[in-house]
C-alpha positions as CSV (number, residue, x, y, z in Angstrom):
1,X,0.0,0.0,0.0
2,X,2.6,2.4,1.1
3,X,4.5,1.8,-2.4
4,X,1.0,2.3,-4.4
5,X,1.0,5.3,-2.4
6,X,4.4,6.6,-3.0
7,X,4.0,5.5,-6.6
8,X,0.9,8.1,-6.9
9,X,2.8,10.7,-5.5
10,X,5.5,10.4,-7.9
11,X,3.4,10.3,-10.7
12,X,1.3,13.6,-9.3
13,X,4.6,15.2,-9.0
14,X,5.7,14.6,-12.2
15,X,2.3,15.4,-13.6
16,X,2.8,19.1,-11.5
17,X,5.8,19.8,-13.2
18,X,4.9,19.3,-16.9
19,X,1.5,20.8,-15.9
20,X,4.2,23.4,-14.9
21,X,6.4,23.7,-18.3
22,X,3.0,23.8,-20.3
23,X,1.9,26.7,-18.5
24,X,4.9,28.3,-18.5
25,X,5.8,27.9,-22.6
26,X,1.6,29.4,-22.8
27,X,2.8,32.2,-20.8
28,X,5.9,32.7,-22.7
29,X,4.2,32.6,-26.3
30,X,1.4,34.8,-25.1
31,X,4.0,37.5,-23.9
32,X,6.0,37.2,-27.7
33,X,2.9,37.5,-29.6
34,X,1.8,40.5,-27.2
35,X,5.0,42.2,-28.1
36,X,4.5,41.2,-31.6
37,X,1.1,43.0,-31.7
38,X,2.5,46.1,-30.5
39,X,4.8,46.4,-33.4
40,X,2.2,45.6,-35.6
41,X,-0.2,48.4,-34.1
42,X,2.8,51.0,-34.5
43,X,3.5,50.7,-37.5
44,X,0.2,50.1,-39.4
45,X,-0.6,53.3,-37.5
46,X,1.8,55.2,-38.2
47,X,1.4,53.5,-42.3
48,X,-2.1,54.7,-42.2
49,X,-1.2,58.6,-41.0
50,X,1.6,58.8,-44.0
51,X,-0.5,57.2,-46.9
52,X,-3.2,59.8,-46.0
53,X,-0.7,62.8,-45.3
54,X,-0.4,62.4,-49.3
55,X,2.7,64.4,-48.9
56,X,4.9,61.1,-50.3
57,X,5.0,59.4,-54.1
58,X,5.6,56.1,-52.7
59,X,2.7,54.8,-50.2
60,X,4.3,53.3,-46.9
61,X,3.8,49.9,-47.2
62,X,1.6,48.3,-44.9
63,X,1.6,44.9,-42.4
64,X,-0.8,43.3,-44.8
65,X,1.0,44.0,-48.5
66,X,4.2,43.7,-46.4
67,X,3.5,39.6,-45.6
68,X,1.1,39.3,-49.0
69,X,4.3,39.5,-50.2
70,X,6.6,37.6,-48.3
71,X,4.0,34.9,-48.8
72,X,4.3,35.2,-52.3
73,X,7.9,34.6,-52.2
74,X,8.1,31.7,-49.5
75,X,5.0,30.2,-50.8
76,X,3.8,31.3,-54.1
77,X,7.3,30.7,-56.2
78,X,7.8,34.4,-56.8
79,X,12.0,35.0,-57.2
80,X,13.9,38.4,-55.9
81,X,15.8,38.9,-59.1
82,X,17.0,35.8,-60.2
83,X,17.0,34.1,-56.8
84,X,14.6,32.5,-54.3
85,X,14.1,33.7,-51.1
86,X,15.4,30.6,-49.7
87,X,18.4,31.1,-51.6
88,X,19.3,34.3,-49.8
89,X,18.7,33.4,-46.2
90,X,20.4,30.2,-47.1
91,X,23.5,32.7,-48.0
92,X,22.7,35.2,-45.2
93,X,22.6,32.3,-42.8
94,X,26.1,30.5,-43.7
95,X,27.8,33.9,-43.6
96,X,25.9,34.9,-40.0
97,X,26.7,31.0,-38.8
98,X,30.4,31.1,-39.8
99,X,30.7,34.5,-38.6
100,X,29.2,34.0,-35.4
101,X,30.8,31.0,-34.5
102,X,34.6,32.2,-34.9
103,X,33.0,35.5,-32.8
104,X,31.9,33.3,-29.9
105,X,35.2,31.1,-29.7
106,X,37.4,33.7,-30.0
107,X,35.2,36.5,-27.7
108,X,34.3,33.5,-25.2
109,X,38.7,32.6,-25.0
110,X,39.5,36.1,-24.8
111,X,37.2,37.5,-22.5
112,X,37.8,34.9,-20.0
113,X,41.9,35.6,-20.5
114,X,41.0,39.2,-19.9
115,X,38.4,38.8,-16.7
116,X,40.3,36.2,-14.8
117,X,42.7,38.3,-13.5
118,X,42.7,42.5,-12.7
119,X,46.0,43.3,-14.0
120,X,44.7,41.6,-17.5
121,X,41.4,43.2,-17.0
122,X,42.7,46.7,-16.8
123,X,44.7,46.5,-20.0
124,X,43.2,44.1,-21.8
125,X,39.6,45.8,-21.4
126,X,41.1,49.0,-23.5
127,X,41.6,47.3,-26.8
128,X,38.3,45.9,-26.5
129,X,36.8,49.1,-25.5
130,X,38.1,50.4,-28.7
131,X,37.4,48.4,-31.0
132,X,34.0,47.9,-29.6
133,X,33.4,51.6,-30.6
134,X,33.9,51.0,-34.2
135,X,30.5,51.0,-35.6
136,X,30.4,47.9,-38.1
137,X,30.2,49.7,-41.4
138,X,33.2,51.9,-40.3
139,X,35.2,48.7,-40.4
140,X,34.8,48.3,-44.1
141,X,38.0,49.7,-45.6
142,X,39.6,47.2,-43.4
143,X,37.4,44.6,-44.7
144,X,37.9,45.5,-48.0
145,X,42.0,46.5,-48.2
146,X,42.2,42.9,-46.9
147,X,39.8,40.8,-48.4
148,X,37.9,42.9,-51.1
149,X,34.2,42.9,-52.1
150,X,32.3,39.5,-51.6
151,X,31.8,37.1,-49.1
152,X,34.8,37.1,-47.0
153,X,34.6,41.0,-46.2
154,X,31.0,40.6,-44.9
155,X,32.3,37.8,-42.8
156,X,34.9,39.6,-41.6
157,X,32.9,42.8,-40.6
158,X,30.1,40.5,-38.5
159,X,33.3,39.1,-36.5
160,X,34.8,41.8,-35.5
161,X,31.5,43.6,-34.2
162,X,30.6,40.3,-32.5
163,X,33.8,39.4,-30.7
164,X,34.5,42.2,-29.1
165,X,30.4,42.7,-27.9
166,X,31.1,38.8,-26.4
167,X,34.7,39.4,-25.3
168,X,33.5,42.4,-23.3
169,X,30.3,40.4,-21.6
170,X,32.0,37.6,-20.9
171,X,35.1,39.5,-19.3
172,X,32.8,41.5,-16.8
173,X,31.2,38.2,-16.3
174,X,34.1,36.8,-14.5
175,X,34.9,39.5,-12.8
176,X,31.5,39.7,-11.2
177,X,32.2,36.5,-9.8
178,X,32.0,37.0,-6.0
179,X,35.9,36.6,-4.5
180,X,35.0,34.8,-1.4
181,X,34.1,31.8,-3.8
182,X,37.3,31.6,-5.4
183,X,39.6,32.1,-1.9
184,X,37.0,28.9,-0.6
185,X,38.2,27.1,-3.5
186,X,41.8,28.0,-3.6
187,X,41.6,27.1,0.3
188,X,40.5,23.6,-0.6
189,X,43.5,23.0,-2.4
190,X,42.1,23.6,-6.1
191,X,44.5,25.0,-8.7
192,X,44.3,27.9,-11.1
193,X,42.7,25.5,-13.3
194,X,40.6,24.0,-11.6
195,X,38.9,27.6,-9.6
196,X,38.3,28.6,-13.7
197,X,36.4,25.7,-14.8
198,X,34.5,24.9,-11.4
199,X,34.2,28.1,-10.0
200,X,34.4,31.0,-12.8
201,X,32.8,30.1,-15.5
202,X,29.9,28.0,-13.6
203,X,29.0,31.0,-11.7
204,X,28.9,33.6,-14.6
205,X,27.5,30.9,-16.9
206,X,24.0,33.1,-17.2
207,X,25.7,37.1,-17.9
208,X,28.0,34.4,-20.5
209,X,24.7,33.4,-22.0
210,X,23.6,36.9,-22.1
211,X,26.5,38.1,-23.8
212,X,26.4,35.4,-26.5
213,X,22.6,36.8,-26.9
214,X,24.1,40.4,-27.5
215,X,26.5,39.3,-29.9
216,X,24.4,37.1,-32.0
217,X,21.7,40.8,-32.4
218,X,24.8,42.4,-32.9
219,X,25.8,40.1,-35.8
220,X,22.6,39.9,-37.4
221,X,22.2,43.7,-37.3
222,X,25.7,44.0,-38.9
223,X,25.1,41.1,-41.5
224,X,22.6,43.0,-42.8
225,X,24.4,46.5,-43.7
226,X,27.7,44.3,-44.8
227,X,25.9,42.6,-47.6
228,X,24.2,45.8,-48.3
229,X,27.3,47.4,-49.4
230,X,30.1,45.0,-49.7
231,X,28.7,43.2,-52.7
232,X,27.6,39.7,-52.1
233,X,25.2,39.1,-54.5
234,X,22.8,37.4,-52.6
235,X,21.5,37.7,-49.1
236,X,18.8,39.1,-47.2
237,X,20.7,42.9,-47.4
238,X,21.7,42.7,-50.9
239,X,17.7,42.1,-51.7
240,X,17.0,44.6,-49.8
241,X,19.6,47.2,-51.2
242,X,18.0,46.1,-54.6
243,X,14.5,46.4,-54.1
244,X,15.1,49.9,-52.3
245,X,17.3,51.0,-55.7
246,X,13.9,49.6,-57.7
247,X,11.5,51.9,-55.6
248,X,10.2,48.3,-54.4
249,X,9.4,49.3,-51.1
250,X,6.7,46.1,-50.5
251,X,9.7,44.3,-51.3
252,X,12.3,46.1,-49.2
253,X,9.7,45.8,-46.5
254,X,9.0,42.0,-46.8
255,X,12.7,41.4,-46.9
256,X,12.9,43.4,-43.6
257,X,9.7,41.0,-42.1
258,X,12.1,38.2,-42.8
259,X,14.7,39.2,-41.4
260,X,12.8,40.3,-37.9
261,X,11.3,36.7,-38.0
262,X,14.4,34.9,-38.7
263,X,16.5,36.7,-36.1
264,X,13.6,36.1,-33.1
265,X,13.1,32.6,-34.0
266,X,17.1,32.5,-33.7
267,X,16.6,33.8,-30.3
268,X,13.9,32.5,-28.7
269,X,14.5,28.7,-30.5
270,X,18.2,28.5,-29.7
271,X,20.1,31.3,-27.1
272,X,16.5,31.7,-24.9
273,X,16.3,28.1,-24.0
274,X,20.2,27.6,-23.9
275,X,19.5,30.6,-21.0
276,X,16.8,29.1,-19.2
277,X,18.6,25.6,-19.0
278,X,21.4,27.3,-17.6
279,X,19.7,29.3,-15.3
280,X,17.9,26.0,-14.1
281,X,21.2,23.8,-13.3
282,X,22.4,27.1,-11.1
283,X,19.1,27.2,-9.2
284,X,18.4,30.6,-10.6
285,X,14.7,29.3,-12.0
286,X,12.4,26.6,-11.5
287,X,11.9,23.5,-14.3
């Protein structure tokens, strides 16, 4: 009886917690399409005030022409110059991917280096601090000098914007680990080694997360002006730089849907859970 009864338990507790999660993911979609219906109401308002100013040649395109037409070129076979739209994110996604992923190993390595110890941390935060304030497009010539137009200067570009934004997080993440832990640990008899992977980066695992989140919108952000005006080809920017040279503004503005949808689905299907399971091992939020 007592087992029957324990058995029950378990299974009620275990029926609690997924109960739980359900309610929780509702919650969380209803708060995303919330925030999505707020940008919707902004700007078909302010669509609808400019169209009937009248002042303009070219109507601002609205939500519904706006995804008419992105449906038209997911769905209805309809090519941006040559190209499907799967085509270009294809291209905009190896170059953000590629990008990205040289950004995070490199900004995760160094910032760590750099936040592990203050000596390192007050020199090593000024190069980083400097380059950080190079706006993305400003690192063109660079790109260019060194690689030329195409691919490998819009790659370049999104790294260098992204590394340092990550080397910069994850640096101040380490250093906002709480002393006291590392002395306990160093106390204990654990070496340099050890206090970095057991202590350090456990505890600023979460403002690590964050900072991978931060570069990843910084990235995508800076994708999109590279291939804009370092001549790709193909790519989300370079259809949008065409369509806006074509006074295709529907076209400019589906491109631009696209992009929003691709770079929250990035977020909330990859970084935002990577976050919450992180936060979850440290205690920091329920299952």
């Amino acid at each position: 009886m007592a087992r029957l009864l324990a058995g029950a338990d378990a299974s009620s507790g275990i029926v609690e917690v997924r109960s739980q999660r359900w309610r929780k993911a509702l919650r969380t979609t209803c708060y995303v399409l919330v925030g999505i219906v707020i940008v919707f109401a902004i700007w078909w308002g302010f669509a609808a005030w400019y169209n009937t100013m009248g002042k303009a040649a070219m109507r601002f395109p609205t939500p519904p022409e706006t995804f008419m037409r992105l449906g038209e070129y997911l769905f209805g076979g309809r090519e941006l110059y040559g190209k499907s739209i799967y085509a270009h994110i294809g291209a905009s996604l190896a170059r953000l991917f590629i990008a990205f992923g040289l950004a995070a190993l490199i900004g995760i390595v160094l910032g760590c280096i750099i936040g592990s110890a203050t000596r390192r941390y007050a020199i090593g935060m000024v190069p980083v601090s400097v380059f950080q304030m190079i706006p993305g497009l400003a690192w063109l010539p660079i790109a260019i000098l060194v690689f030329g137009l195409g691919n490998e200067a819009a790659i370049f570009i999104i790294f260098a914007v992204a590394s340092m934004v990550i080397a910069a997080g994850v640096a101040s993440a380490i250093r906002m680990v709480p002393p006291v832990l590392v002395s306990a640990a160093a106390m204990m008899g654990a070496g340099r080694l050890r206090i970095f992977a057991t202590v350090l980066v456990p505890q600023a695992a979460v403002t690590i997360i964050s900072s991978l989140r931060l570069g990843m919108t910084s990235a995508w952000r800076v994708l999109i002006a590279a291939e804009m005006v370092v001549g790709t080809g193909i790519g989300i920017g370079y259809s949008i730089e065409l369509t806006r040279d074509l006074l295709d503004y529907v076209g400019s503005f589906a491109c631009i849907a696209a992009i929003c949808l691709m770079g929250l689905a990035i977020d909330r299907l990859v970084l935002a859970p990577l976050e919450h399971s992180v936060r979850r091992r440290l205690g920091l939020e329920e299952a």
